[in-house]
C-alpha positions as CSV (number, residue, x, y, z in Angstrom):
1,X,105.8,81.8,122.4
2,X,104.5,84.6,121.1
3,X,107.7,86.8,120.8
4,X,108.7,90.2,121.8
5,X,106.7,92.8,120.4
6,X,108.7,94.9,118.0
7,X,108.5,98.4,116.2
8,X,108.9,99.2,112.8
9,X,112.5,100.3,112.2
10,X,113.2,101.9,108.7
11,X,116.9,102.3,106.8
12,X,117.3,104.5,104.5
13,X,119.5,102.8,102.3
14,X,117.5,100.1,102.1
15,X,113.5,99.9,101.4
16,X,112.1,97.2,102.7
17,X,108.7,95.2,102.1
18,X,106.5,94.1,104.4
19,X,104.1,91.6,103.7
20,X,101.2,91.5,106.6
21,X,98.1,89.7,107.3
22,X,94.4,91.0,108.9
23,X,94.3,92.0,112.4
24,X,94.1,89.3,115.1
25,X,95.6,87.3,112.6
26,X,94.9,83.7,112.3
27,X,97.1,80.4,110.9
28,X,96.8,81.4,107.1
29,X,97.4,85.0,107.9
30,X,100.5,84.2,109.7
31,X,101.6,81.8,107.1
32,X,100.8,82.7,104.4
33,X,103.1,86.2,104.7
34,X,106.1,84.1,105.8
35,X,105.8,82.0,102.4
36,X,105.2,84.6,100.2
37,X,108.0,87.0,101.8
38,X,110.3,83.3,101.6
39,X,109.3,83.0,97.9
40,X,110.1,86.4,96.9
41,X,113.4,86.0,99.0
42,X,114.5,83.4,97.0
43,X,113.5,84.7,94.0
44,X,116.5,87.5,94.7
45,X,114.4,90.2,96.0
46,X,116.3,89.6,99.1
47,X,114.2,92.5,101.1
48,X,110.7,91.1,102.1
49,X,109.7,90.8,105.4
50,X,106.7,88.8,106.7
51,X,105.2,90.6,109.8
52,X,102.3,90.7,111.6
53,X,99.7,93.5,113.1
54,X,98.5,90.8,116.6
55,X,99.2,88.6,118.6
56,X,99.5,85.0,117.8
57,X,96.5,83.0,118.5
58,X,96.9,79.4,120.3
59,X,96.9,77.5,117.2
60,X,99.2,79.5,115.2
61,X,102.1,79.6,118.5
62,X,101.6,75.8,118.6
63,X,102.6,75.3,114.6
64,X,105.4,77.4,114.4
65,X,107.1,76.1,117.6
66,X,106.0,72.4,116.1
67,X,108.1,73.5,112.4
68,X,110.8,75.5,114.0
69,X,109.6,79.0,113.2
70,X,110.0,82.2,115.2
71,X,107.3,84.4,115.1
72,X,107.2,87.1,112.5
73,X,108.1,91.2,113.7
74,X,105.1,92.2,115.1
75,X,103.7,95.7,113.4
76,X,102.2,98.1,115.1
77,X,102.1,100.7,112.2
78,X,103.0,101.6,109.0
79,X,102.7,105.6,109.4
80,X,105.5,107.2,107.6
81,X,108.8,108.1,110.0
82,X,111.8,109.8,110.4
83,X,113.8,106.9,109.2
84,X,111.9,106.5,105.5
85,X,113.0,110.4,104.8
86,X,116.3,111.3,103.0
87,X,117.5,113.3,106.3
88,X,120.9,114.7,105.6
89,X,124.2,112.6,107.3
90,X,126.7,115.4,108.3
91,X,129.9,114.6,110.2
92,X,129.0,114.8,114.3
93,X,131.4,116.8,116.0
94,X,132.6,116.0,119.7
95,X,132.4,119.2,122.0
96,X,136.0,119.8,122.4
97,X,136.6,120.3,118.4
98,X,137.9,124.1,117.9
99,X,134.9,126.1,115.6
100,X,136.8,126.6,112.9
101,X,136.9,123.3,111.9
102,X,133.4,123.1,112.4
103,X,133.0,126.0,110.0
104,X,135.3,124.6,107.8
105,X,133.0,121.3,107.7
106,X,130.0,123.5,107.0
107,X,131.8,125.1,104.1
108,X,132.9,121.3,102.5
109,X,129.1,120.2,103.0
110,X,127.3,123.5,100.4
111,X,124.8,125.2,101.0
112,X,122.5,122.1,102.1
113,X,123.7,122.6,105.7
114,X,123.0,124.8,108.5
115,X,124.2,123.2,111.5
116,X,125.6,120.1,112.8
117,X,125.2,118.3,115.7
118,X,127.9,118.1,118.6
119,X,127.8,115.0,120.4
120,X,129.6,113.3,123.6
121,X,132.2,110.9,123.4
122,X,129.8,108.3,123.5
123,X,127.8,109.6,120.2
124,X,125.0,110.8,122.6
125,X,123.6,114.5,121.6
126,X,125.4,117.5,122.9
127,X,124.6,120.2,121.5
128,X,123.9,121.7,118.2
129,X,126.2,124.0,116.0
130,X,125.0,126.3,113.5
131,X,126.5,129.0,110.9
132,X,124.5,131.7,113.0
133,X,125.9,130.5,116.0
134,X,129.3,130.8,114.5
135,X,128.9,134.4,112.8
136,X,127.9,135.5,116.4
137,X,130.3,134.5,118.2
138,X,132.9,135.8,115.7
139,X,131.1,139.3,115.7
140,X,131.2,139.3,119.5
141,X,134.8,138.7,119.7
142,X,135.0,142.5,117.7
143,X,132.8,143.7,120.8
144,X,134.7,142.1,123.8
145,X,137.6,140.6,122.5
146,X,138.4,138.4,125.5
147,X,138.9,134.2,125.0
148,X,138.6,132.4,128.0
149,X,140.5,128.6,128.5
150,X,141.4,128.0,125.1
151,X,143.4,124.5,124.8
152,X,146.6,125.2,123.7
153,X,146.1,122.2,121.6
154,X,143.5,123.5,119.8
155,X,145.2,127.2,119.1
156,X,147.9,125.6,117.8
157,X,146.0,123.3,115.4
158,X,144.3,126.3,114.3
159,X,147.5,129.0,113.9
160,X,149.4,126.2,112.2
161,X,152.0,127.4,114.9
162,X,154.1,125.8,117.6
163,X,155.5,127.0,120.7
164,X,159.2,128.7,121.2
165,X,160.1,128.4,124.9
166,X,158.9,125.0,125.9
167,X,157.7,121.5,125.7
168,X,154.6,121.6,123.6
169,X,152.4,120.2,126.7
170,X,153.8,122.9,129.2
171,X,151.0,125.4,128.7
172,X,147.6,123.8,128.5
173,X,145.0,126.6,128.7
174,X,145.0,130.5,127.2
175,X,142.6,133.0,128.5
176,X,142.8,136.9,128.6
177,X,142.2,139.7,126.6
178,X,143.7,139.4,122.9
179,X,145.6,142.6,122.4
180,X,147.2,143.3,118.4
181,X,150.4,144.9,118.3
182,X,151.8,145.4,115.4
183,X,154.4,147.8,114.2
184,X,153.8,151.1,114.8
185,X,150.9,150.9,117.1
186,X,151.6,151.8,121.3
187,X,149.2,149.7,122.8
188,X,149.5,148.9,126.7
189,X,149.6,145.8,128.1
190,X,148.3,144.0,131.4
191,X,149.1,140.8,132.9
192,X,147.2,137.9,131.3
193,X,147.3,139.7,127.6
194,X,147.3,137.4,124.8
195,X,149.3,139.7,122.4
196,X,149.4,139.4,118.7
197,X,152.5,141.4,117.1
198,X,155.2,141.0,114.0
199,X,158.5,141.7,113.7
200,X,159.0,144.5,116.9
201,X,161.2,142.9,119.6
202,X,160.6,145.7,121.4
203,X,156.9,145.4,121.6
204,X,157.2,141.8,122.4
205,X,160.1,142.4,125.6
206,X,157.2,145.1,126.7
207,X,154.4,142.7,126.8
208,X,156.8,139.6,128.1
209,X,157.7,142.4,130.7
210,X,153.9,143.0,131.7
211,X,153.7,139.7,132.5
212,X,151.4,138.5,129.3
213,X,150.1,135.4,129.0
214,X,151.4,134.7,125.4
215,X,152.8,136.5,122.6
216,X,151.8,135.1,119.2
217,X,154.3,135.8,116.6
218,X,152.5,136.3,112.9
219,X,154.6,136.0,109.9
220,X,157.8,137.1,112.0
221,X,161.6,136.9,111.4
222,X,162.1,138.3,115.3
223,X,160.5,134.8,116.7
224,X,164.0,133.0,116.7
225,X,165.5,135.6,119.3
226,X,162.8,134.0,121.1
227,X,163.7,130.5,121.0
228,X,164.0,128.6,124.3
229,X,164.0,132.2,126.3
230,X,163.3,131.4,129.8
231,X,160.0,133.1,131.0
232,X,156.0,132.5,132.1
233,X,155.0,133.7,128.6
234,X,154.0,131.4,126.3
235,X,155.9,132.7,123.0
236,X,154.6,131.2,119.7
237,X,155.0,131.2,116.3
238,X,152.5,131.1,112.8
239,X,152.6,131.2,109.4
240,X,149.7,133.6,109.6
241,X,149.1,137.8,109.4
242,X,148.1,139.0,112.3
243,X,144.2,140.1,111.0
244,X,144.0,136.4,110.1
245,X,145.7,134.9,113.0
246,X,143.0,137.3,115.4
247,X,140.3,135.9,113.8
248,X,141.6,132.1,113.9
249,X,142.6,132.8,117.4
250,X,138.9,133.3,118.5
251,X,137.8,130.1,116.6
252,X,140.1,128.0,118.5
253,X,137.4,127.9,120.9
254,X,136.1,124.3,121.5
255,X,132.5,124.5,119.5
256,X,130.8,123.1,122.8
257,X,131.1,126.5,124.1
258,X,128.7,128.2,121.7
259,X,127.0,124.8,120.9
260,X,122.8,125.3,121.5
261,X,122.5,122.8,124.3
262,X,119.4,124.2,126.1
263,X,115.5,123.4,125.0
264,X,116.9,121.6,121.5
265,X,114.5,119.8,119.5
266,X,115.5,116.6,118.5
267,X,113.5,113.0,116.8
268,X,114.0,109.8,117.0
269,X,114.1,107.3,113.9
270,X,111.0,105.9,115.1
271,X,109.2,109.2,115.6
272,X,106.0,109.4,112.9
273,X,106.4,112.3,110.8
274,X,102.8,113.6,111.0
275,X,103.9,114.5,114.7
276,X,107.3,115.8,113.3
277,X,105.7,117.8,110.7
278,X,103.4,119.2,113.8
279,X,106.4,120.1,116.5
280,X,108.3,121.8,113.2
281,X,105.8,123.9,112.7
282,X,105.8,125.1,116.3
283,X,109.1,125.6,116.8
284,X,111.8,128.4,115.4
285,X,114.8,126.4,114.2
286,X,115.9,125.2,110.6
287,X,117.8,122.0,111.9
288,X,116.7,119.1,114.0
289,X,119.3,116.0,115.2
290,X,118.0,113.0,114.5
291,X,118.7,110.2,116.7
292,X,118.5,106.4,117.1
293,X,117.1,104.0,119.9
294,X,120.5,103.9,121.7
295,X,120.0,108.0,121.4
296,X,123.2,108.5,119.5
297,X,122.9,110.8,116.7
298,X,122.5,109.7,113.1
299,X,121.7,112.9,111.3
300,X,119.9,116.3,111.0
301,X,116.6,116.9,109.2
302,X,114.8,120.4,108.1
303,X,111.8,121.6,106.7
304,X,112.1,120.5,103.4
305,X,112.8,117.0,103.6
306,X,109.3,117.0,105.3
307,X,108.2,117.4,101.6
308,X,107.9,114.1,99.9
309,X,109.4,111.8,101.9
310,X,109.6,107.7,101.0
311,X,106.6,105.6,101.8
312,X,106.4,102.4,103.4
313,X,106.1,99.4,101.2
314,X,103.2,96.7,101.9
315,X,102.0,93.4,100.6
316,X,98.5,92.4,101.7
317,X,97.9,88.4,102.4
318,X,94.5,87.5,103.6
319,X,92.5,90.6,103.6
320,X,91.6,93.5,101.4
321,X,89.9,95.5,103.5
322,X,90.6,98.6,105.8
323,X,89.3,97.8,108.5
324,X,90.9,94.8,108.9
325,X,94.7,96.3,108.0
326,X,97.3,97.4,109.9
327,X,96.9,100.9,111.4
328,X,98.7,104.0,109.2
329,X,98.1,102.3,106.1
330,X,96.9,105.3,104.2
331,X,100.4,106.2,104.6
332,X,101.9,103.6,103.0
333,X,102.4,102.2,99.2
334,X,100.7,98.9,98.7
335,X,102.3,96.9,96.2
336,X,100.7,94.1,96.3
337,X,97.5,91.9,97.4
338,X,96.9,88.6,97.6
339,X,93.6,87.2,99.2
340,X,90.6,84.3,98.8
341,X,88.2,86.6,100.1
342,X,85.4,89.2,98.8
343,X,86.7,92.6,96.7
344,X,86.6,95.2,99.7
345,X,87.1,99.0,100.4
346,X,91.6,99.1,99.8
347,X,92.4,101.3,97.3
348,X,95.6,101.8,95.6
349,X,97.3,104.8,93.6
350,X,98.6,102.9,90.8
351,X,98.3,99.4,89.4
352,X,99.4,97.0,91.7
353,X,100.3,93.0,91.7
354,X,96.6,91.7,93.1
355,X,96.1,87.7,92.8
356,X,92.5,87.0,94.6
357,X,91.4,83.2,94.2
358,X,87.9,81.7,95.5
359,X,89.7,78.8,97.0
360,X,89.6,77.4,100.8
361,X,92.7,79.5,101.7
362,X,95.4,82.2,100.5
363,X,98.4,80.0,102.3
364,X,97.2,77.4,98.8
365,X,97.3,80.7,96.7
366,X,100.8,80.9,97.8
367,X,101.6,77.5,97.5
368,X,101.0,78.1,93.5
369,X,103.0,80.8,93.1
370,X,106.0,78.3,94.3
371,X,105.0,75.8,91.8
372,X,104.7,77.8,89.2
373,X,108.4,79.3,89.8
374,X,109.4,75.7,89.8
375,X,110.5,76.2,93.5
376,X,109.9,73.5,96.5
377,X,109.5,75.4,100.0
378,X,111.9,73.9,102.8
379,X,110.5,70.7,104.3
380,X,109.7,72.7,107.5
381,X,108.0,75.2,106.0
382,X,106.1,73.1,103.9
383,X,104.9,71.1,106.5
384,X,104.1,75.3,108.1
385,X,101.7,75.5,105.0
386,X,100.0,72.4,105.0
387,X,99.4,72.9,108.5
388,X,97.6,76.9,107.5
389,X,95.8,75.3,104.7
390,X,93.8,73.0,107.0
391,X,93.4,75.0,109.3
392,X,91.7,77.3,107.2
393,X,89.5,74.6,105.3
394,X,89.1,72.7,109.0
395,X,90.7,69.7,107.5
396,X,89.1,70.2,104.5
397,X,85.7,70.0,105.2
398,X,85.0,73.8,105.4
399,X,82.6,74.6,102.5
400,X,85.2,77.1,101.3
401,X,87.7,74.3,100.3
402,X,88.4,73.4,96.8
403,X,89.5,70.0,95.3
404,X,92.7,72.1,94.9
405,X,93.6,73.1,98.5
406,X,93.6,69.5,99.0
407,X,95.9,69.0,96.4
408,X,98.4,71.5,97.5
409,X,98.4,70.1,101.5
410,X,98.9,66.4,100.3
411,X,101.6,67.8,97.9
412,X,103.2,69.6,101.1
413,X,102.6,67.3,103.6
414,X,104.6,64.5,101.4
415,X,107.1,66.6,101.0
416,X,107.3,67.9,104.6
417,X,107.0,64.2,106.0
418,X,104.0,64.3,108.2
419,X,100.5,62.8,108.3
420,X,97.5,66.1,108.0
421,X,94.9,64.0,110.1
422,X,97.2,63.5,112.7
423,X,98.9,67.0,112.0
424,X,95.1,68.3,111.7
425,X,93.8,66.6,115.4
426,X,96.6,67.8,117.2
427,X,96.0,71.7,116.1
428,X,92.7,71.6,116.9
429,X,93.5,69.5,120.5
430,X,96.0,71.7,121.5
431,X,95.2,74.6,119.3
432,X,92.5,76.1,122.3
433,X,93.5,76.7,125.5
434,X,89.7,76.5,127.6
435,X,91.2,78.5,130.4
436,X,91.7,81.5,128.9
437,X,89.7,84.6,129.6
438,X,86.6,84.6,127.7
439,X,87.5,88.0,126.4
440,X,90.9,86.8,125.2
441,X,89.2,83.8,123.3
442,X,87.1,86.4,121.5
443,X,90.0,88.4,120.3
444,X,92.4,85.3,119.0
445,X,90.5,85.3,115.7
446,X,88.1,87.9,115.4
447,X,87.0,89.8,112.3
448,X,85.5,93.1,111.8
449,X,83.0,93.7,109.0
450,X,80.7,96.5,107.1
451,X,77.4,95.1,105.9
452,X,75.7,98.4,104.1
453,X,75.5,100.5,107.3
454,X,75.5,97.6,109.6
455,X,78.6,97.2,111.9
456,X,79.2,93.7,113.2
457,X,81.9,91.2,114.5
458,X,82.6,87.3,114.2
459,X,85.2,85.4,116.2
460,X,85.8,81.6,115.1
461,X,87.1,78.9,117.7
462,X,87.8,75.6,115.9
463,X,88.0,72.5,118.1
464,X,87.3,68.5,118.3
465,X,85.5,69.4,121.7
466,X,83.1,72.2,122.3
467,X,82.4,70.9,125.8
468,X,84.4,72.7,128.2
469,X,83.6,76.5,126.3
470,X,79.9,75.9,126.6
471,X,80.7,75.5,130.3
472,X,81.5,78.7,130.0
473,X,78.6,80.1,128.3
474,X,77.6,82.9,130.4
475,X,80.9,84.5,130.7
476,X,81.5,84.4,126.9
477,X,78.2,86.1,126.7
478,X,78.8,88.8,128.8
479,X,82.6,89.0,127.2
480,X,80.0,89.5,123.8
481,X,78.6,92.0,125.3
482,X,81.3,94.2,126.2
483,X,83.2,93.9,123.4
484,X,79.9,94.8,121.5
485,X,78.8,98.0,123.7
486,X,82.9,98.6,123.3
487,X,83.1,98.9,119.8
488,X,79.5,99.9,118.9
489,X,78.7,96.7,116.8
490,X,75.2,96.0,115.7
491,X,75.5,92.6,116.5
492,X,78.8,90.2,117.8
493,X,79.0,86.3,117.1
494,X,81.4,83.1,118.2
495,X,81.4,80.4,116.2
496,X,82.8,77.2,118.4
497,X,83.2,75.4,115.5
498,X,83.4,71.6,116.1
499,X,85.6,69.3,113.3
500,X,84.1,66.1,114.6
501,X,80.4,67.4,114.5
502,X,80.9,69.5,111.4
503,X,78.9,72.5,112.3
504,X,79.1,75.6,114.4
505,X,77.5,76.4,118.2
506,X,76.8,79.7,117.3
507,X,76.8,82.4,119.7
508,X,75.4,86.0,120.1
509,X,75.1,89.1,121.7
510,X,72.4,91.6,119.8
511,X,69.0,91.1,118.3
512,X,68.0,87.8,118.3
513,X,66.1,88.4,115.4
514,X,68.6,89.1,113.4
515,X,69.9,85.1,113.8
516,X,66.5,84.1,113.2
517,X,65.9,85.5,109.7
518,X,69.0,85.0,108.8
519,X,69.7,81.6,109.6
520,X,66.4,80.2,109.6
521,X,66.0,78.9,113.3
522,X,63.2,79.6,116.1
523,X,65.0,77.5,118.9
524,X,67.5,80.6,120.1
525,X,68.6,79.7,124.2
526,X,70.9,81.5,126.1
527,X,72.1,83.2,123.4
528,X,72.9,80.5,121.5
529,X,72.4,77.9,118.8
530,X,73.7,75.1,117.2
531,X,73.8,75.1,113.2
532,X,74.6,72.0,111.3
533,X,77.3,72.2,108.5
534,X,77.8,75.6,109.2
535,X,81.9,76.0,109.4
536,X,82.9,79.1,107.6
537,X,82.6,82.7,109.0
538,X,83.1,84.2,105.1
539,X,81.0,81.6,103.1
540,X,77.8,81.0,105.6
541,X,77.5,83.2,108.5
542,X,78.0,86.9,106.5
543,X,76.6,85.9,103.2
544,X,73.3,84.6,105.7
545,X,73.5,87.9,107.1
546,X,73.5,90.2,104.0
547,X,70.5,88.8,103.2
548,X,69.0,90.8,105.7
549,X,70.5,93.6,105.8
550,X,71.7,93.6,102.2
């Protein structure tokens, strides 16, 4: 029920914004994203996305199966990646392409391009290409000017030429050492020769008689004497001089033959570009393929789009605080916040949209904003908001609820068709499962929180029966423990938090006398105690402890 977890996949064409509750999120945070990123949607922004940075808690699984909802993308991070930079989009060459045209590709793109990426047939990385790569091998040919298995397919493309003596498809491979011949000159000839010359039949009879592998006639009126002769020699003709037809001759070579295959440094879309930034810096090249999860190449990045490179943009819902947001978010551009709790520690670079009510729950915040558009959520999820905004007022008898929360639900549930009290007993009857590890309870709603220098944690379990977890006392407590010693708190609390009682067994792992002063009581057993009318975490137990440790 809890869905697939999912990364973080940017486009660059289109910027996307995510709107994301608090860590181990609860109902409202879960809810309240998916109506605000609906909202916006149908406003026209047509590019929020609600998502979420945990796992769904009982409760929250429960509703959205109940209202037909899958369950939003599940975060991880919103660190900057490859895919929010402007990386460049070159053509991807397959490996058999001659390297002409991929110099001739280079050329068309300016001076923003220093290589591009060869791939297989299936788009998968090959090899890399660069202008170096090419200017090498065009000064080795000068040095040792010897091509080996050149497709006669591609020498042809590249001469502009076709063949006098034959089929086209008769001769499928050239290799040998390129000899030019023009008039005048008294070169020698071996079998294999690939011989340029012009209008000498007599040099060409010598070479076709020295058993060359091809003669390449540039510019020449003697090629027709040629036509259909009878011989092993492939005899061709181009448009070309002879100087231009050498050098074209030696960039018929597929570009997978001087393609960089071996220790290439390539990223992925998904790759964080603090890492990138780290392995460029390491390494020697200008150009880096980019590819994406099916690892078929999209691009090529270089240093400077490293620069400045797009941010991630973020709503908050439910929390203003660091350390209750998603991981990276330094990184990112917050553009909006929208919360019913205290003013925290998130700051922002420039003025930002910020709506922060004291009202029972942000999913009613949210429910305004629709009203005030003059917009009706869909029945279903209108009936997924009622369902948040009592679970975050515990059916409205949470001391955090306002006249107005109550308002909203009713509002909601008419319009959704269903009944809260009944809606309200079956979330918190099914809304728990007892067998869970006690360590799992602890983390479905837990909150993290900075009293001066005081570190401390509270989960919340809301229930119509706190019977079968007190069975389980002394495993929660130890599960306390851990996950106190584990993350250094100064103290760590559960609130089982009974609807039908209206009040809160509370219990600890730390200084016992740290629940004495601050909530009055002597009676403290097992680690443990029951406090009467005491049902919200952010409006009774942490303004009771900054009283102490204010």
């Amino acid at each position: 029920m809890d869905g697939a977890d999912e990364s973080l996949k940017g486009d660059k064409h289109t910027e996307s914004i995510y709107v994301l509750g608090h860590r181990n999120p609860d109902t409202d945070a879960i809810v309240s994203a998916m109506a605000y990123a609906a909202l916006n949607n149908a406003l026209g922004e047509n590019n929020y996305i609600a998502g979420r940075i945990g796992h769904l808690n009982t409760e929250t699984a429960f509703l959205l199966d109940r209202f037909g909802f899958k369950p939003p993308v599940y975060i991880r991070s919103v660190r900057t990646q490859v895919s929010d930079i402007d990386y460049d989009t070159p053509p991807a060459l397959g490996e058999g392409v001659p390297v002409s045209h991929a110099w001739k590709v280079l050329q068309d793109q300016g001076n923003s391009l220093s290589a591009l990426p060869v791939t297989h047939e299936d788009g998968t990385l090959f090899g890399l290409i660069t202008a170096g790569g090419i200017a090498e091998n065009d000064m080795e040919s000068l040095r040792n000017p010897v091509v080996q298995s050149i497709p006669v397919f591609n020498l042809l493309g590249a001469l502009e030429g076709h063949i006098l003596n034959s089929p086209e498809d008769y001769f499928e491979e050239m290799s040998g050492e390129v000899v030019l011949a023009l008039s005048g000159a008294t070169p020698s000839f071996r079998p294999g020769n690939i011989v340029l010359c012009g209008n000498d039949p007599v040099v060409a009879d010598q070479a076709i008689a020295a058993g060359a592998a091809c003669i390449i006639f540039c510019q020449s009126e003697a090629a027709d004497h040629y036509r259909n002769l009878s011989c092993s020699t492939c005899l061709m003709v181009t448009p070309f001089d002879a100087y231009r037809a050498a050098r074209l001759l030696f960039q018929s070579v597929p570009v997978g033959r001087i393609a960089s295959k071996n220790d290439l440094v390539y990223f992925h879309l998904n790759d964080y570009l603090d890492d990138v930034r780290d392995t460029v810096l390491k390494s020697r090249f200008r150009s880096y393929p980019v590819l994406n999860e099916e690892e078929k190449v999209v691009g090529t990045l270089s240093r400077y789009h490293l620069i400045k490179p797009r941010r991630k943009k973020i709503v908050l819902v439910d929390h203003n605080e660091m350390g209750q947001a998603v991981s990276g978010l330094e990184q990112a551009e917050i553009v909006g916040i929208i919360d019913h709790h205290r003013l925290a520690d998130v700051q922002t670079g420039r003025p930002v949209f910020f709506r922060n009510e004291p009202i029972g729950s942000t999913t009613s915040i949210v429910a305004s904003m629709y009203q005030e558009h003059g917009l009706l959520p869909s029945p279903s999820l209108a009936g997924l908001m009622a369902a948040a905004i009592i679970s975050d007022t515990v059916l409205f008898k949470s001391p955090t609820c306002t006249p107005q929360d109550k308002i909203l639900a009713e509002r909601l549930a008419r319009h959704a068709g269903i009944d809260l009290e009944e809606l309200g007993k079956a979330m918190f009857t099914r809304g728990v499962s007892f067998d869970k590890p006690a360590a799992e309870l602890i983390r479905g709603d837990m909150k993290e929180f900075h009293l001066g220098s005081h570190a401390l944690a509270i989960s919340q379990i809301t229930c119509v029966d706190t019977a079968p977890l007190m069975k389980r006392l002394d495993e929660i407590v130890e599960a306390l423990e851990y996950c106190r010693d584990e993350h250094h708190y100064e103290i760590m609390l559960l609130m089982i938090t009974n609807v039908l009682k209206e009040g809160s067994e509370l219990i600890f792992a730390g200084d016992p006398d740290v629940i004495r002063n601050a909530f009055g009581v002597e009676d403290l057993h097992d680690h443990h105690v029951f406090l009467p009318h005491v049902m919200s975490r952010k409006k009774q137990i942490v303004p009771a402890l900054s009283q102490i440790w204010g």
